[in-house]
TIPA-687561 format. One record per residue: x, y, z of N, C-alpha, C, O in turn; residue in one letter. Coordinates in steps of 0.05 Angstrom, whole numbers, padded with zeros to 5 digits, always signed. Layout:
REM residues N
XYZXYZXYZXYZA
...
REM end
This chain:
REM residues 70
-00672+00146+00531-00688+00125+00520-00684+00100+00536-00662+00090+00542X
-00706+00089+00544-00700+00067+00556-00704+00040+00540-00716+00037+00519X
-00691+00021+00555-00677-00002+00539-00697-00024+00545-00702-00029+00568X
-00707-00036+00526-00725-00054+00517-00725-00077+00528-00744-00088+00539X
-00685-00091+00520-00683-00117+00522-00663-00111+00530-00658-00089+00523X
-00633-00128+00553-00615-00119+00569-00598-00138+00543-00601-00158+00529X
-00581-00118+00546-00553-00129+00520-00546-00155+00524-00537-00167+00504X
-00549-00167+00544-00539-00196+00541-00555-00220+00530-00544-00239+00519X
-00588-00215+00534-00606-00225+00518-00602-00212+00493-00594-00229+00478X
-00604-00192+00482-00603-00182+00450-00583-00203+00450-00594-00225+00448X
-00562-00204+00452-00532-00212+00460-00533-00245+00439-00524-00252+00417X
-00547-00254+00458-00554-00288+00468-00580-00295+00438-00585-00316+00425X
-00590-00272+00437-00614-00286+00407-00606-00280+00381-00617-00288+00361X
-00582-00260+00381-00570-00254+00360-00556-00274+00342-00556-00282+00318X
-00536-00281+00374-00522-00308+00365-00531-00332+00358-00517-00345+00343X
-00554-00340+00366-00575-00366+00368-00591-00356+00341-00602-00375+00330X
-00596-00330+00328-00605-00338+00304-00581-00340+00282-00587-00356+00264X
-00553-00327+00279-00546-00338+00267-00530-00362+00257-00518-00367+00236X
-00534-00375+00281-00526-00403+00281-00541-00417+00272-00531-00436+00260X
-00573-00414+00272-00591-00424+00260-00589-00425+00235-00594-00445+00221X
-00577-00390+00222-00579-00386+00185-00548-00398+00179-00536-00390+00160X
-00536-00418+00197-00515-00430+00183-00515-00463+00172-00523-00481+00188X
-00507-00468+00151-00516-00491+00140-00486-00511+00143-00469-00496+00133X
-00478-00526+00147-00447-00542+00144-00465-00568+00133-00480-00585+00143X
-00450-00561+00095-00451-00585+00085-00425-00590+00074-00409-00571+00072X
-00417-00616+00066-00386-00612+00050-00396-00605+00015-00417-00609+00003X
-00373-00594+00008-00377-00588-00018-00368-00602-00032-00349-00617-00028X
-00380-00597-00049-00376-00623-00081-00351-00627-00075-00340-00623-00053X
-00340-00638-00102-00312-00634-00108-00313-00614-00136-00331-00610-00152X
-00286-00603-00132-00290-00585-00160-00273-00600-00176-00253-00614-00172X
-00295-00589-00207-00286-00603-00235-00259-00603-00245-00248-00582-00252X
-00247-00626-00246-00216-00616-00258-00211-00595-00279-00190-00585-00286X
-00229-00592-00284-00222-00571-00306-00228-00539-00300-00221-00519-00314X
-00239-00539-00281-00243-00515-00264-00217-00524-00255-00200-00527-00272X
-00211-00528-00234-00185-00538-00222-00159-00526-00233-00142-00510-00223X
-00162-00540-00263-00134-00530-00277-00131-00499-00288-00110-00486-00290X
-00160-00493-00294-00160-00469-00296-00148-00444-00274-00135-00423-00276X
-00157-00455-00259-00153-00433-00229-00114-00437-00231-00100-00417-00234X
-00103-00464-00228-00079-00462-00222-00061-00455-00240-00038-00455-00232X
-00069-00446-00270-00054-00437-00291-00057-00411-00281-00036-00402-00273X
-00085-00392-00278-00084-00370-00275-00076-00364-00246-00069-00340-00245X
-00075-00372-00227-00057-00365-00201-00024-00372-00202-00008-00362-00186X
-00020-00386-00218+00013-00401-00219+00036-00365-00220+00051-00362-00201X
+00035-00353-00233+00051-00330-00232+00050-00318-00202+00071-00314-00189X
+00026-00313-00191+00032-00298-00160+00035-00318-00149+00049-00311-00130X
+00029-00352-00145+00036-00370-00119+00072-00368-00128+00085-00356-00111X
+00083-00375-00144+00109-00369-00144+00120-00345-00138+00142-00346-00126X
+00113-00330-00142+00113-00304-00129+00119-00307-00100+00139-00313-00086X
+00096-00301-00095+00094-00304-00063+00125-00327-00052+00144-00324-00038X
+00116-00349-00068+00136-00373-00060+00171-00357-00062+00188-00369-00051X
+00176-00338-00072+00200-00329-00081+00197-00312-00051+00210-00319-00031X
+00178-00289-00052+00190-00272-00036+00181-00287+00005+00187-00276+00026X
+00171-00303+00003+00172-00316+00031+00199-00328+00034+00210-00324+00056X
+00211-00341+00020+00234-00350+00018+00257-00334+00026+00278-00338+00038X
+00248-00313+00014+00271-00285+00029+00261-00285+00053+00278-00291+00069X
+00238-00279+00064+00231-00270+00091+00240-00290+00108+00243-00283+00131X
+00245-00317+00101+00255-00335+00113+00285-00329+00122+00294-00327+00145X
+00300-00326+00094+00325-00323+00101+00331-00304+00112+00352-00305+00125X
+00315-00278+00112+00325-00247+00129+00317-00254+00153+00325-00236+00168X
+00299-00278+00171+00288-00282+00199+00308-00298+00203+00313-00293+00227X
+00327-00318+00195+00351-00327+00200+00362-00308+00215+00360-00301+00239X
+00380-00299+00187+00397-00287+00191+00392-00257+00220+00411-00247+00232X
+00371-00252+00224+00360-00231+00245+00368-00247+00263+00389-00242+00274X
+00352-00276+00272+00361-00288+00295+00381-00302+00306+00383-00314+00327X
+00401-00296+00281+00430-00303+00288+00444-00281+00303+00452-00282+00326X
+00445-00259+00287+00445-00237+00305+00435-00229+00327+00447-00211+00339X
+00411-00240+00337+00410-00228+00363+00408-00250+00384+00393-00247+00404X
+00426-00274+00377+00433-00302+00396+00456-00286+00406+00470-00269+00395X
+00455-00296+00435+00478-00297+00448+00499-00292+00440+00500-00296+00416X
+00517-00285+00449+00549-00289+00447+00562-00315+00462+00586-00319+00461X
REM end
C-alpha cells in the first residue's frame, strides 16, 4: 500500500491540531467546602502514605550508610 502523506507531515498536523483543541485557562478557586470535604475523606491514606514514606526514608539512610566508604 502506498503512503499518502510521509510520517513526518502526518507527524507535524497531528501535533498542530492538538494544540489547537487545547485550552489554558486558570481555574476557579474551589469552594471551601468542597475543599474540606475532599481533605476529611483523603486524611486516612495522606497519613498513610505520610507514615510509610517516612520508613522509606529511614531504610534509604540507613542503605546509604552502608554502602559509604570505609
Amino acid at each position: 500500500m502506498k503512503v499518502l502523506m510521509p510520517f513526518q507531515l502526518r507527524d507535524k498536523i497531528l501535533k498542530g491540531l492538538v494544540h489547537l483543541n487545547i485550552s489554558h485557562k486558570p481555574r476557579p478557586p474551589m469552594r471551601p467546602e468542597l475543599r474540606r470535604q475532599l481533605q476529611e475523606e483523603f486524611l486516612p491514606e495522606v497519613e498513610q502514605l505520610s507514615r510509610e514514606s517516612a520508613g522509606l526514608t529511614s531504610r534509604r539512610s540507613q542503605v546509604r550508610a552502608l554502602l559509604r566508604p570505609a
